[in-house]
C-alpha positions as semicolon CSV with decimal commas, in nm:
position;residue;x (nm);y (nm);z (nm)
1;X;1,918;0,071;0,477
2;X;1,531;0,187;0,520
3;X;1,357;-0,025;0,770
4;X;1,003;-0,161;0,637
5;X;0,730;-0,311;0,758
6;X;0,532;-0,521;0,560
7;X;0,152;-0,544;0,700
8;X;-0,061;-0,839;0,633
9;X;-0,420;-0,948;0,732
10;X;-0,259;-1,335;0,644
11;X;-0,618;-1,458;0,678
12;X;-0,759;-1,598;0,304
13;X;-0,366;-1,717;0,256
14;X;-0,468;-1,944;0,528
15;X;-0,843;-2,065;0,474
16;X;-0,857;-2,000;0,045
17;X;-0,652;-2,263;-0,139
18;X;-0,628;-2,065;-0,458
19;X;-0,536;-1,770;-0,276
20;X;-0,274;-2,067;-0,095
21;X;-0,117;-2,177;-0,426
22;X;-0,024;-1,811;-0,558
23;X;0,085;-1,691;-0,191
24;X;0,172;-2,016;0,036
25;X;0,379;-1,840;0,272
26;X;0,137;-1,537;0,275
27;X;0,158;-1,204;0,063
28;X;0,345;-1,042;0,311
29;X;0,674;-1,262;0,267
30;X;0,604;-1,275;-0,093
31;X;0,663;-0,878;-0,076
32;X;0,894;-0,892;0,228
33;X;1,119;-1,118;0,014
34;X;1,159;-0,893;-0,269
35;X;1,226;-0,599;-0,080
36;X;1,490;-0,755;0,124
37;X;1,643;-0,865;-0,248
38;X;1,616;-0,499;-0,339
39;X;1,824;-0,396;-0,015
40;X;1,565;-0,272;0,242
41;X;1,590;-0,463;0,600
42;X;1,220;-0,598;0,652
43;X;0,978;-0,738;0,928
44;X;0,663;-0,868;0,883
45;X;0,366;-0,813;1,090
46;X;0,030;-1,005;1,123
47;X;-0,308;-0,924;1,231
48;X;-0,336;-1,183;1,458
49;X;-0,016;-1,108;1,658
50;X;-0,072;-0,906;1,968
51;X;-0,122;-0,551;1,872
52;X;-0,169;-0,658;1,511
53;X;0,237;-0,661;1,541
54;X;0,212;-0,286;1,538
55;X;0,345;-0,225;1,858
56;X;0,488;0,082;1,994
57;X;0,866;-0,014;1,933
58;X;0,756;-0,209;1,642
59;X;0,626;0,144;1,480
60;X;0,884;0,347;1,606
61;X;1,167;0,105;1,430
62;X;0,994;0,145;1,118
63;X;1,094;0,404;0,833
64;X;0,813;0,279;0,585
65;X;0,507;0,066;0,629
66;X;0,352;-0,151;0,350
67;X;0,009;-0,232;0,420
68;X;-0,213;-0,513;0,234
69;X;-0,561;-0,557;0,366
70;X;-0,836;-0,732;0,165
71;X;-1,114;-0,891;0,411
72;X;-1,053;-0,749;0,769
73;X;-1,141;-0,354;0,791
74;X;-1,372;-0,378;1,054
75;X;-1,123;-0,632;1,245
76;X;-0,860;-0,394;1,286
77;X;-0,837;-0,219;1,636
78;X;-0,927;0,148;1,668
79;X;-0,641;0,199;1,936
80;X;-0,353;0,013;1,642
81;X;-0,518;0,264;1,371
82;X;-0,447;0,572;1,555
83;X;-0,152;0,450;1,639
84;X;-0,033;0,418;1,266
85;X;-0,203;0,727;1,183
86;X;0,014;0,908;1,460
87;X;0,326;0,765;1,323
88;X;0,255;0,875;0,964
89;X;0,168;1,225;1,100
90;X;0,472;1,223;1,287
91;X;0,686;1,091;0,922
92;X;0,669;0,732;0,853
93;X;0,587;0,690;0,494
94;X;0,313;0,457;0,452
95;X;0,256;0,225;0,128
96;X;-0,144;0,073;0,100
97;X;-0,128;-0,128;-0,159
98;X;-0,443;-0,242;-0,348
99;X;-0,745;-0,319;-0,170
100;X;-0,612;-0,148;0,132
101;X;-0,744;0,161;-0,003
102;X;-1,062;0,051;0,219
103;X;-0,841;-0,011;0,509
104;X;-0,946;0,199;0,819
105;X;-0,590;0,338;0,823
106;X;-0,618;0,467;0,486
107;X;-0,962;0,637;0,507
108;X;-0,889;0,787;0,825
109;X;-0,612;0,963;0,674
110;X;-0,756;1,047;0,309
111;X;-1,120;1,190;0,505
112;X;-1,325;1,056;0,230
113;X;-1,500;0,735;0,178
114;X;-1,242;0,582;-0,063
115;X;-1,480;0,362;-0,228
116;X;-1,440;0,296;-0,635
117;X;-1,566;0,036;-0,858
118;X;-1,403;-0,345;-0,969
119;X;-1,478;-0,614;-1,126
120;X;-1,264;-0,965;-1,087
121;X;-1,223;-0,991;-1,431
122;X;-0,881;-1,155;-1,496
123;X;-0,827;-0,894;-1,733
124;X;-0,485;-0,775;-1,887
125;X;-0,410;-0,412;-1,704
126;X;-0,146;-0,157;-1,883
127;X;-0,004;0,047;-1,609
128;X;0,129;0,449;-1,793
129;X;0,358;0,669;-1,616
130;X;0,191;1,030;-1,609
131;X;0,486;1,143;-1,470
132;X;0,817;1,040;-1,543
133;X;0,989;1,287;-1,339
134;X;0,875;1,111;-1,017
135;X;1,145;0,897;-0,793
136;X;0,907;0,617;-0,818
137;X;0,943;0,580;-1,144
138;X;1,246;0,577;-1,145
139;X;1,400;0,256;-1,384
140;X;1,045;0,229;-1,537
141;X;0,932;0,195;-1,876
142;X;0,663;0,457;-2,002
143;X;0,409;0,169;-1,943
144;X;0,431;-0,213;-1,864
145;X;0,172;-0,462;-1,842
146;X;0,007;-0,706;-1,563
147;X;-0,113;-0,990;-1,776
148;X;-0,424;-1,106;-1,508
149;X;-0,532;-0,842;-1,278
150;X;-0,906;-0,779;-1,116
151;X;-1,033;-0,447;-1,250
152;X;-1,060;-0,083;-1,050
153;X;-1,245;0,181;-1,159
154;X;-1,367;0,569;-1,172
155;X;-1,483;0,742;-0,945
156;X;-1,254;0,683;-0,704
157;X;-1,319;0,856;-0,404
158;X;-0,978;0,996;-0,287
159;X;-0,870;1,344;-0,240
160;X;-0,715;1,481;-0,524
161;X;-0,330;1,349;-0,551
162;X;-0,055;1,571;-0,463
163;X;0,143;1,394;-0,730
164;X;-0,044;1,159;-0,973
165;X;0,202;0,902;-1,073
166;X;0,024;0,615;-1,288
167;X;-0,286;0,556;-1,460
168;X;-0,446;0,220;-1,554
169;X;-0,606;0,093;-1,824
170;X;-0,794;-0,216;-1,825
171;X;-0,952;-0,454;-2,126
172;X;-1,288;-0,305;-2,069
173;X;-1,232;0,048;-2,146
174;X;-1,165;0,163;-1,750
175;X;-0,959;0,360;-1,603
176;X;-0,803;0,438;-1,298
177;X;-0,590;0,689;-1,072
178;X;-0,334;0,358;-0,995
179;X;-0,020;0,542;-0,809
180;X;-0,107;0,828;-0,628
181;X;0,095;1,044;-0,401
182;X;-0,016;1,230;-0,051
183;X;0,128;1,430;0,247
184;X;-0,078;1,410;0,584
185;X;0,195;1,557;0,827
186;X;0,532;1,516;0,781
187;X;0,477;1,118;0,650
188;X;0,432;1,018;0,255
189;X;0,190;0,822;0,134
190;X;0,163;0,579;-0,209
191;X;-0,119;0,435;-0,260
192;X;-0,050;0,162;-0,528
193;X;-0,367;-0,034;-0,730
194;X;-0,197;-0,356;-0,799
195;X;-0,255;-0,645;-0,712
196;X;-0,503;-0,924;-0,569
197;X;-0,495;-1,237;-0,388
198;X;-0,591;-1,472;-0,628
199;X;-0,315;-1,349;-0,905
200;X;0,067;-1,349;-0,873
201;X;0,065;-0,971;-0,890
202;X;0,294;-0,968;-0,675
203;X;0,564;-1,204;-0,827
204;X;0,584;-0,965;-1,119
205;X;0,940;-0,798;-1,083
206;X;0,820;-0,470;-1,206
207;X;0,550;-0,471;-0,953
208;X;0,814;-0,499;-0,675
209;X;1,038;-0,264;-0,837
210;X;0,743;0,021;-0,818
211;X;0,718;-0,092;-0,442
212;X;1,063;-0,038;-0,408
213;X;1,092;0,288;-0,555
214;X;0,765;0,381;-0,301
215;X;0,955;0,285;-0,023
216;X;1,283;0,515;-0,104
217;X;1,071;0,744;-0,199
218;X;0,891;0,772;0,181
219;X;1,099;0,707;0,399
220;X;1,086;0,977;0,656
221;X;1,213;1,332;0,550
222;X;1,312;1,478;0,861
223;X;1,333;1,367;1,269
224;X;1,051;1,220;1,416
225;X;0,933;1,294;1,755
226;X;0,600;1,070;1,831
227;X;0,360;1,299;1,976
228;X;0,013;1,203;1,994
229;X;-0,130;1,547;1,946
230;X;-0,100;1,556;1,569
231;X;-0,346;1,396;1,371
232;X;-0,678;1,539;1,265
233;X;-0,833;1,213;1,236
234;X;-1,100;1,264;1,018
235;X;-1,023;1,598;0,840
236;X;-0,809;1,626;0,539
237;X;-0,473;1,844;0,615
């Protein structure tokens, strides 16, 4: 059984009513509750908890950490970042999902600015499997459809995947690098586009069962040994 933990902000669940009545117990137990139905064994962690809930034994229990972040980059701690970032480094897998591609964590691992285009559109988004060899996509149809979604777009400021896994298209004509694999250490990372607060992205079954796949697919591939002399914090590997 992998142990994940899911990582929410739990702020606009709290203070947004629409963002209430898609996610009243926050996005993290939406997602926490359909990975525990898919097998894993899941906390939850906040960022108003002490430590952001990241705390050492917290981190060190944890195979695979799913991070949603939408409104609180700057809020997040400098000391809990390089914590995280230490733990990838050192093999945890680590899932940003979504806007969390702005999250300190994130762009302190990719070195670049990680910045991209959008539009809240409530446009349809088709979601195509570029490579259907991948674990993650495993179960998957060779596309499948998110009826309301806000809209990312090229350029998207990443470092070039190691594995590109899906590609979206949206009702305007965009595109966008949607699933996309990286190494930094011995940890794996997914980033994964879908989703947003105000639409039940993440109620969508297939949604979770990408999510799921991530997390099987990161879990840690060898022994890890926290040491806090192995990240090049803002360097690419």
């Amino acid at each position: 059984m992998v142990s994940v933990t899911v990582w929410n902000e739990y702020l606009e669940e709290r203070t947004n009513d629409e963002v209430a009545s898609v996610y009243p117990d926050g996005i993290h137990e939406t997602l926490a509750s359909g990975l525990r139905e898919r097998g894993h064994d899941v906390r939850t962690a906040t960022l108003d908890e002490p430590d952001h809930g990241l705390t050492e034994e917290v981190l060190d229990d944890t195979d695979v950490l799913v991070w949603w972040e939408h409104r609180a980059h700057e809020d997040v701690d400098d000391e809990i970042v390089e914590r995280v970032c230490d733990r990838i480094y050192d093999g945890m897998g680590f899932v940003p999902l979504h806007s969390a591609h702005f999250s300190k964590v994130f762009k302190r691992l990719m070195g670049t600015p990680c910045s991209l285009t959008y539009r809240e559109s409530r446009e349809r988004e088709r979601v195509w499997t570029v490579d259907p060899s991948h674990p993650i996509t495993a179960g998957l149809e060779e596309s499948f459809v998110i009826p309301e979604t806000e809209m990312y777009g090229e350029p998207f400021s990443v470092p070039e995947p190691d594995q590109l896994v899906f590609v979206s298209w949206f009702e305007g004509g965009e595109v966008f690098r949607s699933g996309c694999c990286y190494q930094r250490g011995t940890g794996r990372i997914f980033y994964f586009r879908p989703g947003h607060e105000t639409y039940p992205v993440y109620h969508e079954p297939v949604v979770l069962d990408v999510i799921d796949n991530a997390v099987r697919w990161a879990v840690p591939q060898t022994d890890r040994t926290v040491s806090n002399d192995n990240v090049a914090v803002d360097s690419l590997e």
